[in-house]
N, C-alpha and C positions, 0 to 999 in steps of 0.2 A: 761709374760713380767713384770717383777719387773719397780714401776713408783715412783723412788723417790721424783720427781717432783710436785705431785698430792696432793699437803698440802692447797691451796688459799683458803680464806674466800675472798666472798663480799661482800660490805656495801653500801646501797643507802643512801642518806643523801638529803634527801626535794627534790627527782629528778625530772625535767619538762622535758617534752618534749611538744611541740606546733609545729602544723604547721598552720601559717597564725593566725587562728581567733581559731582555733580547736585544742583543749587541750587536745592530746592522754594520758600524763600523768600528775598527780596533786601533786605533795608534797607527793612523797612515798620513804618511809622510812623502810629499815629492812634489815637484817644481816645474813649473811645463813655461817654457821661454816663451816671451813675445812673438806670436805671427804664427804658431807651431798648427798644427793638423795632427790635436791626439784622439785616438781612441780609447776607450773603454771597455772591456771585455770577459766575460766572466759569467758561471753559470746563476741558473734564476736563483734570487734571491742573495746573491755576492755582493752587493752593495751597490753595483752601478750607478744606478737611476739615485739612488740615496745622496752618493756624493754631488750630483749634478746639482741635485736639488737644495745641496747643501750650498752649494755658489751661488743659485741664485735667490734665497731667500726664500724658498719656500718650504723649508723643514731649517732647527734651530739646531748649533751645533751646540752639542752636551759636552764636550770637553778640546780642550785644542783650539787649533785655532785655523782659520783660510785666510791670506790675502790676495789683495789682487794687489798687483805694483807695490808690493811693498806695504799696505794699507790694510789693516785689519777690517774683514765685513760685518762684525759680529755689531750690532746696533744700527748696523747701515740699513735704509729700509731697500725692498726689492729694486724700487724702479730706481732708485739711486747708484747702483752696482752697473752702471753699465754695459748690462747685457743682454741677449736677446735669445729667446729659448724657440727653440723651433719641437713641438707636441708627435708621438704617432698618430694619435687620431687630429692632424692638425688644428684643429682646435676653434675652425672658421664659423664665424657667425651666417648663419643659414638665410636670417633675412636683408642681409646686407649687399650689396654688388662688390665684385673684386676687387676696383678700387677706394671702397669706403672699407673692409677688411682690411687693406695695405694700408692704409691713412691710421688707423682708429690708433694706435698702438701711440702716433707721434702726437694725433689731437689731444690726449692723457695727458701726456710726461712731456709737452712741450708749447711752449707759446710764440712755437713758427708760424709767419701768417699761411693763408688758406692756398696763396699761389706757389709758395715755394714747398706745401707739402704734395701740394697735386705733381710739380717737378720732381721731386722725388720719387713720387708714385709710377711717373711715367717713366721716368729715367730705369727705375729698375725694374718695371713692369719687359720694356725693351732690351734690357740687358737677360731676362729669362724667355724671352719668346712668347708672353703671355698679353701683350699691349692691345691682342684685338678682342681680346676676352673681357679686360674689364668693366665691361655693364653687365655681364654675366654674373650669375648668383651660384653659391658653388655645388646645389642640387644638379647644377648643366654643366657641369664639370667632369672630367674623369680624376680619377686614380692623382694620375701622374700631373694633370693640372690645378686641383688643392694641393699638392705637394708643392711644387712650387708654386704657390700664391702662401701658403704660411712660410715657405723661406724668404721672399720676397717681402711681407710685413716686417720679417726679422731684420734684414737686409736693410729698410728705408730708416730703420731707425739708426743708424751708422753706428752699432753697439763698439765695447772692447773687446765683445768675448759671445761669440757665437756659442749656445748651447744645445746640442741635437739631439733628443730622448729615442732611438730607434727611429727616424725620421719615416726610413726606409719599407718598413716592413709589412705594411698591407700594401705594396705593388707587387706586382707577378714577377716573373724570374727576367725577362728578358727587359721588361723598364728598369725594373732596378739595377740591372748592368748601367742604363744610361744614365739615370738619373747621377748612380757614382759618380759617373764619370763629371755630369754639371756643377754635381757639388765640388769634387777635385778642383777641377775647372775656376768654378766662382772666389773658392778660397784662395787658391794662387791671385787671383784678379784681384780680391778686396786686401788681403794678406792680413786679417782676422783672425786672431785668437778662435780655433775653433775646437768644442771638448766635445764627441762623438759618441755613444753609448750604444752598444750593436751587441745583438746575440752573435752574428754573424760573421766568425773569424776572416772568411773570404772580405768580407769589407774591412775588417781591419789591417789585414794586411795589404790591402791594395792601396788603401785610402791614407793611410797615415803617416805623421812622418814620426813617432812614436806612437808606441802602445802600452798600453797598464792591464797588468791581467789578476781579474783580484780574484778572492776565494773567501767566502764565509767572512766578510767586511774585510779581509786582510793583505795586503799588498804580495803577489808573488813576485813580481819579475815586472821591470819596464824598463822599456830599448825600444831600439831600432825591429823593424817586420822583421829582417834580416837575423840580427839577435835573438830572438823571440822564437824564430823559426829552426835556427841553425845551431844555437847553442842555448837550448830551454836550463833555465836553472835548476828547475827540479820535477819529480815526476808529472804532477800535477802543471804546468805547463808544456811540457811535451806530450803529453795523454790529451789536452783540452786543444792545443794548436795542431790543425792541421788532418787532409782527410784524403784518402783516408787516414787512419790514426797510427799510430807510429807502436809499433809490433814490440812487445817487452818477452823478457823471455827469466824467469830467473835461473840464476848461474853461481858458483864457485871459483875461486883466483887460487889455481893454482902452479904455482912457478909463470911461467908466462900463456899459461892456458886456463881458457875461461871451459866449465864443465857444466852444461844445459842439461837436459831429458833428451835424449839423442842425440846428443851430439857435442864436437869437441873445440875451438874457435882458438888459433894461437894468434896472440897480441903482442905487439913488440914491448922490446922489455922497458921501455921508456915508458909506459903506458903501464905496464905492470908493480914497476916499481910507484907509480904517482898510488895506487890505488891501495900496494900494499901499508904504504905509508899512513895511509888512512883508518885502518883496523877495519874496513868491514869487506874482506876477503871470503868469509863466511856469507854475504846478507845481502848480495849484488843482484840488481835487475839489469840486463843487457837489451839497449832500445838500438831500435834500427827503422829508418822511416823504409815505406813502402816502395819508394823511388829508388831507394839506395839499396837494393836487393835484385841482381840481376839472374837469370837462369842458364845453364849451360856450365856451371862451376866445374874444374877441377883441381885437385892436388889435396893438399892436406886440410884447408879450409870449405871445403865443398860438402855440403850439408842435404841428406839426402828427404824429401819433402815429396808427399802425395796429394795431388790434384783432387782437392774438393767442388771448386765452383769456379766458372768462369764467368766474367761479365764484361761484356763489349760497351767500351762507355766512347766508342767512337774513335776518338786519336791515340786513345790507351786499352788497352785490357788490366781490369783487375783479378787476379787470382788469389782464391782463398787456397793454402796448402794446409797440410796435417804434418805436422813437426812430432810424434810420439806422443799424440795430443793435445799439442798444444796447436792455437790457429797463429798461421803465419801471411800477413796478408803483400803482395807483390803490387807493384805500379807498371806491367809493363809495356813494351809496343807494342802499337796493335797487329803485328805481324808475328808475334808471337801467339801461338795458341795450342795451346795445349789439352788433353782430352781429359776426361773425369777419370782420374782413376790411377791415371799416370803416375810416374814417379820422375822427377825432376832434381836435380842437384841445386841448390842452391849457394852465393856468396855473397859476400857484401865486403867495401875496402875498409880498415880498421880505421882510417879518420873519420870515415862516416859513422861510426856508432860513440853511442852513448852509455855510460855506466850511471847505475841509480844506486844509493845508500838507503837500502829499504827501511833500517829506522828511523832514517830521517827525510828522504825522499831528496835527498841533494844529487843535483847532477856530478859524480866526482872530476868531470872531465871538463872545466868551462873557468876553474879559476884562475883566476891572472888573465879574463878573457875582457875585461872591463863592462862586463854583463852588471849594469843594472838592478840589484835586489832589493830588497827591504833592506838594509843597514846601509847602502849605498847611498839611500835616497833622501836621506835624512837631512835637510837643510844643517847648513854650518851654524 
């Protein structure tokens, strides 16, 4: 299905939303290009679903503003915003058959005759592998085939801006690997504005070609997976991204040694002076993902850690260590294994870690990185 259609940028501009006393969203700002595969991500109640719903007309914005193309939505009514929202619990009519599900959406909002919506219907009913199901009713459906028949309603209405509430989340673990990948797949084919909203960091990072990570209505961080993953701007992105979760430790700067509860970490002085410059020498959290922590350390960076727990997760083992009480969690090969009890040296390379400004939760080590934050994102 060729979608000439499917060009929209949208812009938030200082958006609120409020209900009563309770501020779902605060002053969020940022821009997502035409064609783009963004996600959304953020713990419950972060405003995800809020914002979505803000695009499409079904919650009113209190303050600020959305466009799409440049175009203000605020009076626009829903079916007018050209877009098409794909529901978790998809949201199919029970007494309907698959092909009158896929139709109903364009028979509404549109005065195509009856043959060229039934072409559509088939056209994309063929495009997701569902073309011999539609006399089916979706009680005779699985899982993973109502999923795709509400993407496929969404789909024949040729929108500008695919909107996906957790599409994903009532399929078991191994469909939703696939389905990923169909949605991946169909968004490249249509090249559709698509805005994702997932509990699900593994599919944001897989799926997207940007990510927005909010907190309590408020923009952290959006970039690239890569970005997001590799240089978190502050604690609260590097704690939320990624699993397991990325080991914090707090520490002391002093002269070019960082000083933990056990232990002693020398950082080159390039690194040391960025932090001293910053005044909180006193107030540092030291993050280090679990990948980036290998075992067998020696010399003066080798960090001595007792074997709590091991767990065989097949191509990896994870190790939980005891750092002078603090837990230290390792990513490593599964050839590695270690006995409970043990004691293990560990190290990690100083480009892999991360320093936090515990009163402000700033990553100190990411600026001049062109990471993406709230002040960055702020339309011109």
């Amino acid at each position: 299905m060729s979608n000439d259609n499917s060009n929209a940028s949208v812009t938030f501009n200082d958006t609120r939303k409020e209900y009563g006393d309770f501020v779902a969203v605060e002053g969020f700002n940022a821009h997502i290009e035409a064609g783009e595969f963004i996600t959304i991500v953020g713990p419950s109640g972060s405003g995800k679903s809020t914002l979505l719903r803000m695009i499409a007309g079904l919650e009113e914005i209190s303050a600020g503003d959305i466009q799409i193309d440049g175009k203000s939505v605020r009076g626009v009514e829903p079916q007018q915003r050209g877009i098409a929202m794909v529901f978790q619990n998809y949201a199919l009519y029970p007494h309907m058959s698959v092909r009158k599900n896929m139709a109903y959406g364009l028979k509404l909002t549109t005065d195509l005759p009856d043959d060229e919506i039934d072409e559509r219907v088939r056209e994309t009913a063929t495009m997701l592998e569902i073309e011999d199901l539609l006399s089916n009713k979706p009680a005779n459906l699985s899982g993973g085939q109502q999923q795709r028949v509400a993407t496929g309603r969404a789909i024949v209405r040729d929108p500008k801006i695919f909107l996906m509430d957790e599409p994903l989340s009532n399929l078991d673990a191994k469909l939703k690997v696939h389905m990923r990948t169909e949605l991946q797949r169909l968004q490249e084919e249509l090249g559709t504005t698509t805005i994702y909203v997932t509990h699900d960091q593994e599919e944001a990072l897989t799926m997207s070609d940007r990510i927005i990570v909010l907190d309590k209505g408020e923009l952290q961080q959006f970039g690239t997976p890569e970005e997001i993953y590799d240089r978190p701007a502050n604690r609260f992105v590097a704690d939320f991204i990624g699993s397991p979760a990325m080991n914090f430790f707090d520490v002391e700067l002093s002269g070019s040694t960082l000083l933990g509860e056990g232990f002693e970490y020398s950082i080159p002085s390039s690194i040391a002076e960025r932090i001293s410059d910053t005044q909180a020498t006193n107030s540092l959290e030291l993050g280090v993902r679990p990948e980036d922590i290998w075992t067998g350390a020696t010399g003066e960076n080798a960090i001595p850690a007792t074997v709590e727990v091991v767990e065989n997760a097949g191509s990896d083992n994870y190790l939980y260590l005891d750092i002078e009480g603090q837990e230290c969690r390792v990513r490593a090969e599964s050839d590695v294994k270690p006995d409970v009890g043990d004691t293990l040296r560990v190290t990690f390379d100083p480009s892999d870690i991360h320093l936090f400004d515990t009163r402000t939760g700033e990553n100190l080590l990411v600026e001049e990185t062109g990471v993406a934050t709230v002040s960055d994102e702020a339309p011109a």
